[in-house]
N, C-alpha and C positions, 0 to 999 in steps of 0.2 A: 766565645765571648758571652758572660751572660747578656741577657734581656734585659736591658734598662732601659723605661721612657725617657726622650727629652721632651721639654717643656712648649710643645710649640714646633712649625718648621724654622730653621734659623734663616739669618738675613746671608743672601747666599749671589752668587755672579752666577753664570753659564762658564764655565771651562773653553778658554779660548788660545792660538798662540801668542793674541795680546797678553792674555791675561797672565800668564804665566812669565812673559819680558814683564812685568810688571811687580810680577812676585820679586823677581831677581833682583830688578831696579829698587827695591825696598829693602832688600836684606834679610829675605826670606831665604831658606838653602834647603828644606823640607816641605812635605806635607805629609799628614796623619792620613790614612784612606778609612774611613768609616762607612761603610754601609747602613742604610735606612728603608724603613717600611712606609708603607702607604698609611699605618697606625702610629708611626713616629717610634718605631720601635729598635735599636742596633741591631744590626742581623747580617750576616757575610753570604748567608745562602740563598736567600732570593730576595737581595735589596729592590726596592724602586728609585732610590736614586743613590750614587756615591756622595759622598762631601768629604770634600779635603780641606785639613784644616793647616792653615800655613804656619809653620815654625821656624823661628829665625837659628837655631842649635835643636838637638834632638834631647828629651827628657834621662833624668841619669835614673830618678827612682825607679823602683820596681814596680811600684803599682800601677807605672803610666807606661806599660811594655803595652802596644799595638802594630799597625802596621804604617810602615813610612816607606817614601820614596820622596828621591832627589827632585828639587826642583828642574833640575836642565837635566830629568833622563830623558830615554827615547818611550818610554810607555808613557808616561804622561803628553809628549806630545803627539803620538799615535793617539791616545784617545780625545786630545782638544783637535784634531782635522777628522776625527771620524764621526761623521752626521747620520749614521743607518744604525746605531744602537740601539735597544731598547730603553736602557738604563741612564738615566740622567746624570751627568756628572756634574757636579758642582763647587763651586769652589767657597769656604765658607768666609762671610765679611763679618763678621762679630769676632777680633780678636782680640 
């Protein structure tokens, strides 16, 4: 993934099993999993926090290839009950 700043940390939730009944309840069927630096920087290998970003269908172009998972898998809600991580997961609310 190159290095590209965002502008800023975004407007974000904490990753919870509400939060993801919520995604659902909206019509959300994805999220984007993005990794983030403590310099606001994209990074997959030693983020400081996840941020998922909710998509109601997944992108067709090519330039928007990253990494997705289901809203109702079982890895997202392994990681909204597990509280001993290091890495912050987040969910992002700017959509």
């Amino acid at each position: 993934m190159r290095r590209q700043e965002i502008g800023g940390r975004p407007a974000t939730t904490i990753l919870t099993l509400q939060a993801l009944v919520n995604l659902e309840h909206n019509g959300y069927k994805f999220v984007q999993v993005n990794g983030l630096t403590l310099d606001m920087h994209y990074d997959y290998v030693e983020p400081h926090w996840i941020i998922l970003k909710p998509l109601k269908e997944l992108p067709t172009a090519q330039i928007d290839k990253g990494i997705y998972e289901p809203v109702d898998s079982t890895l997202l809600r392994e990681w909204a009950t597990n509280t001993s991580d290091t890495i912050q997961i987040l969910i992002s609310t700017n959509n």
